[in-house]
C-alpha positions in Angstrom: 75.9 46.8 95.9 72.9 47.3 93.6 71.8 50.0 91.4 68.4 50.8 90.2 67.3 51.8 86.9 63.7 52.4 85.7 62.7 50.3 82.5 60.7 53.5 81.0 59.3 55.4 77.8 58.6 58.8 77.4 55.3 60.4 76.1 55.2 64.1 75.2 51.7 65.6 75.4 53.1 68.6 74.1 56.4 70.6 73.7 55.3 73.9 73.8 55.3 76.1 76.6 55.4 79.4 77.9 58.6 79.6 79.9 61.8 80.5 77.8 64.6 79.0 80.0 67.7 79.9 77.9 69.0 76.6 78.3 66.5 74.4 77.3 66.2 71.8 74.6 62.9 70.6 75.0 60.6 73.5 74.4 58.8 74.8 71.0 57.0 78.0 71.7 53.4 78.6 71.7 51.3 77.3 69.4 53.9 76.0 67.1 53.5 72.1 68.0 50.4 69.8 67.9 49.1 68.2 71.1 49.6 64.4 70.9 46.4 62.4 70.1 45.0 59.6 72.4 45.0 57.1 68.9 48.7 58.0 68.8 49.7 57.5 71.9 47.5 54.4 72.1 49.5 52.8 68.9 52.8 53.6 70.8 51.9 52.3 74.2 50.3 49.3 72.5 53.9 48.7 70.8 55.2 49.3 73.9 53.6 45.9 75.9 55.9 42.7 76.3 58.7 44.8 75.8 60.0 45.2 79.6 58.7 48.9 79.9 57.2 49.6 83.5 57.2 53.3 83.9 55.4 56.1 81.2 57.1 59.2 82.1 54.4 61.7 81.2 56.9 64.9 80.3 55.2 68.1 79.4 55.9 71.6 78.8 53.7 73.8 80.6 50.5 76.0 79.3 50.2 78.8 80.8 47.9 79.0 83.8 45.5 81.7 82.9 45.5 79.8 79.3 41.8 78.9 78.1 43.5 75.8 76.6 44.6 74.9 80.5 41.9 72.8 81.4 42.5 70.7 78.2 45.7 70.3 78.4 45.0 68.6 81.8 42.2 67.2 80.8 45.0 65.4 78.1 47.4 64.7 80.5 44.9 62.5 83.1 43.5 60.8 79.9 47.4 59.7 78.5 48.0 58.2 82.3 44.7 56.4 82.6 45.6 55.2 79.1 48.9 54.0 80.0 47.2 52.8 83.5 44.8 50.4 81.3 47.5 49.4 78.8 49.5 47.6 81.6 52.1 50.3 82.4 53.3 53.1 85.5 52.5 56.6 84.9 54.8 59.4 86.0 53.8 62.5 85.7 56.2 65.9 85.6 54.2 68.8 83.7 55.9 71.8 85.5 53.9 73.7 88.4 50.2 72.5 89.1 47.2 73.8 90.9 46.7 71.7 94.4 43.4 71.1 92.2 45.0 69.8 89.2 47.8 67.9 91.4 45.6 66.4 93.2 43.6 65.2 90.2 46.4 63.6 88.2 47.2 61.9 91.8 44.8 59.5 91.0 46.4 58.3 87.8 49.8 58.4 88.4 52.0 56.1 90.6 54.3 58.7 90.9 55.4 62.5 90.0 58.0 65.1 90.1 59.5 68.6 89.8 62.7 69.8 89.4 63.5 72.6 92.0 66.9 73.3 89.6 68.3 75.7 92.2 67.1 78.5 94.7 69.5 81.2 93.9 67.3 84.3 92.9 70.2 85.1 90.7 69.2 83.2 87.9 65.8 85.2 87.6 67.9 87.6 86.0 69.9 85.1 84.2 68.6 81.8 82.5 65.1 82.2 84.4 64.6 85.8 83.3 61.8 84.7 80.8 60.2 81.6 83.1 57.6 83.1 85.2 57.2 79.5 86.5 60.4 79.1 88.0 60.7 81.1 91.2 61.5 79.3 93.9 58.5 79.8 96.3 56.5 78.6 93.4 58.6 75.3 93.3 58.7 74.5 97.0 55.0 74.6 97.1 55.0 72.4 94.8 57.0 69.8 97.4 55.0 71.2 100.1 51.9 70.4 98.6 53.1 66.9 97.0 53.9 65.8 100.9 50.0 66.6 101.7 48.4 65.3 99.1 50.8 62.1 99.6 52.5 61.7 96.5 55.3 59.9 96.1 57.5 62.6 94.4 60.9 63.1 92.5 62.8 66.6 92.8 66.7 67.6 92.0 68.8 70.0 91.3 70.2 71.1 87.8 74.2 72.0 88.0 75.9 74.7 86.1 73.4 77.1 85.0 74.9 80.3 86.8 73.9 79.5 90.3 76.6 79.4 93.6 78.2 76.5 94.7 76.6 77.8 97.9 72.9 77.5 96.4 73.5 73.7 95.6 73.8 73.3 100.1 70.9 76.0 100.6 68.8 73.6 98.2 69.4 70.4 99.3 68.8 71.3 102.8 65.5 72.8 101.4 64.3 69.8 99.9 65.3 67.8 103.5 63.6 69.6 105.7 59.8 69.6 103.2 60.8 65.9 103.3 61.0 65.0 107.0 57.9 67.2 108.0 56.0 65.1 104.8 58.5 61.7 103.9 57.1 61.5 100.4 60.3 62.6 98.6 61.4 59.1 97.0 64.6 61.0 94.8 66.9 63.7 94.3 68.0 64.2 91.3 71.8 65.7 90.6 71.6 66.8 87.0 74.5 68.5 85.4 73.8 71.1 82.5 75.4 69.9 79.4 75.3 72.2 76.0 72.6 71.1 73.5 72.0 72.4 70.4 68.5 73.6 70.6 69.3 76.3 73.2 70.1 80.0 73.4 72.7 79.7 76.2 75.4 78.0 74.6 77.0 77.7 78.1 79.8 75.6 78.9 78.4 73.2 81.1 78.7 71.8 84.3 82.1 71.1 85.0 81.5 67.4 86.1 84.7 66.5 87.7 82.7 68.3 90.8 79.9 65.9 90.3 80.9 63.7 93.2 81.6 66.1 95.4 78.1 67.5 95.5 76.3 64.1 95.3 78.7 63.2 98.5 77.5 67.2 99.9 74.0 65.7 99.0 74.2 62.0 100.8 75.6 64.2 103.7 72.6 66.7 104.4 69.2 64.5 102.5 67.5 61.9 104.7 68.8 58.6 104.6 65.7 57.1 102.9 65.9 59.6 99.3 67.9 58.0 96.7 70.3 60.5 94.5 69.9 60.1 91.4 72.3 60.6 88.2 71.9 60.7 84.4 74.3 58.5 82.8 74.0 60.0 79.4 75.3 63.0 80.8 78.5 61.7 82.4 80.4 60.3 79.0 83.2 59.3 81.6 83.1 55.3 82.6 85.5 56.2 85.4 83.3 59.3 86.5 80.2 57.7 86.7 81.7 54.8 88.9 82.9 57.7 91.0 79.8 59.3 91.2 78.4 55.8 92.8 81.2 55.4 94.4 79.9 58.7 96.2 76.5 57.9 97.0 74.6 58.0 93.9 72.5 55.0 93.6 70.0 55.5 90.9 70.3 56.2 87.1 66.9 57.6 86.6 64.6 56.1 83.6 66.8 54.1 80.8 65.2 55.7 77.8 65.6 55.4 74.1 65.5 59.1 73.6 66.4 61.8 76.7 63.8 64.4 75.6 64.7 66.8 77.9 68.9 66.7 76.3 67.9 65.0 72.8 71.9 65.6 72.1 72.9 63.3 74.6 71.9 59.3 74.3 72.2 56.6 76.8 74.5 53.5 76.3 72.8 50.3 75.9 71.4 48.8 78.4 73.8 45.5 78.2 77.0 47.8 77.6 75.8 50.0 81.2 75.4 46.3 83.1 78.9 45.1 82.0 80.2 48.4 83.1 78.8 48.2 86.4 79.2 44.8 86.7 83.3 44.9 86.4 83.3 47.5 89.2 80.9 45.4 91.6 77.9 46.8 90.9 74.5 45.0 90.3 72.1 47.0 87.8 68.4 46.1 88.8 64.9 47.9 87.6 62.6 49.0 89.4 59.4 50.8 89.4 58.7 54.1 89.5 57.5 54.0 93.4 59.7 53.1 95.7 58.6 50.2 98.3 58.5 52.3 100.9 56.0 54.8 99.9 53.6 52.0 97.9 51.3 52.7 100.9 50.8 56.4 100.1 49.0 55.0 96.9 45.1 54.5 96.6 43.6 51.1 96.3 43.2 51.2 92.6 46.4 52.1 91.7 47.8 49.8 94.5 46.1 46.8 92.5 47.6 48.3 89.5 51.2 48.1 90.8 50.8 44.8 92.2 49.4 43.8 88.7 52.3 45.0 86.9 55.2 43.9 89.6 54.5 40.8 89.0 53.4 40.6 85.3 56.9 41.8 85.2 58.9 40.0 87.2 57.5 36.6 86.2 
């Protein structure tokens, strides 16, 4: 049975943003981190070719939308995928809620994108989401909604253990379903449990991941048959649990980066050490790119030629 992986890198345009999710690790608030330069990320991309990276996962916090820095900070973002576009590589864009304007803008120069829904439960607006404007759910299933009409090929998930009901983790799944069969653009689910960092205010105790195949197997029981779930192997310490988790329908590990920006405390095994793993158990650990097969058609001409450029640059 085969496993997927994507062979990726992560670029930060900038860490700052106005949301204050109490357990977050990524963030810096505004106005206290520098935007990252074009040079810069030129020099690192430019490091980056012959070195078996397909996807450049464009991860962002999120300027406000009434901001006069907005449009720049779009602006930025377009120009880092072009650049990575030109440079040989994938772009994958998730920068938190967009316009349909700016979405369907940075459609053009990305292969992909995504946005976590985390959960539905309006109970965490008066928990962890108290201080993230951007986070209410109708805000994030528009998002989907308008993804499937603009026909991108998009990522979503759930985060696990932040204060929301076991119920919420059904209610959302079957949320994300149904936007997918009136659109079929949703490519992955993400399951992501919350672990502790040590950049956040929470200091929770985390998701209690012995449950984590029992929702993956609640998720492969209610999403369509053609979304892959998803699972962060830096997150599950466990080599027993993560078999189990496959074992329960998870099929994907998500982009295989040298640093997880979004939990800096928690770093992936090697590569080699995650193949022999999977390997002993039966498992085949493959790349792949950052659109799935079956929604390459959604994608323009240009970044069509693009992909088949790369696919096979890579998989000479």
């Amino acid at each position: 049975m085969q496993i997927t992986y994507s062979p990726a890198y992560t670029i930060v345009p900038t860490y700052e943003c106005f949301n204050h999710c109490s357990y977050c690790n990524f963030r810096v608030d505004p106005g206290l981190d520098s935007w990252m330069a074009l040079d810069r990320a030129s020099e690192i991309l430019t490091d980056l070719q012959g070195k078996g990276i397909w996807e450049i996962l464009i991860l962002s916090g999120e300027i406000h939308p009434q901001s006069s820095r907005r449009k720049a900070w779009i602006d930025l973002i377009y120009d880092l995928c072009e650049l990575a576009l030109n440079l040989g590589f994938l772009p994958h864009t998730n920068a938190g809620p967009l316009s349909f304007i700016e979405m369907e803008r940075l459609a053009q120069v990305n292969v992909s994108m995504g946005l976590m829904i985390e959960s539905l439960d309006p109970v965490l607006l008066k928990g962890v989401h108290c201080h993230a404007p951007s986070k209410l759910p109708a805000i994030r299933l528009e998002q989907l909604n308008w993804a499937g009409k603009l026909k991108i090929p998009f990522t979503t998930g759930l985060l696990l253990g932040v204060g929301e009901s076991e119920t919420d983790w059904e209610v959302s799944l079957r949320s994300i379903a149904n936007i997918h069969r009136q659109w079929g653009h949703i490519q992955e689910v993400i399951l992501q449990p919350y672990r502790p960092g040590s950049q956040e205010s929470l200091a929770g105790l985390g998701f209690n991941l012995t449950k984590l195949p029992e929702v993956i197997q609640l998720a492969r029981q209610i999403l369509p048959a053609d979304i892959t779930i998803q699972i962060p192997p830096n997150l599950i310490a466990n080599p027993d649990l993560l078999l189990a988790c496959l074992t329960a329908g998870a099929r994907d590990l998500g982009g295989i980066v040298p640093k997880d920006e979004v939990n800096p405390d928690y770093h992936h095994l090697q590569l080699a050490e995650l193949t022999v793993l999977l390997d002993r158990a039966g498992w085949k650990l493959r790349p792949r790119l950052p659109v799935y097969p079956h929604l390459e058609h959604y994608l323009s001409n240009p970044l069509a030629q693009k992909l088949l450029a790369i696919d096979r640059a890579n998989r000479c």
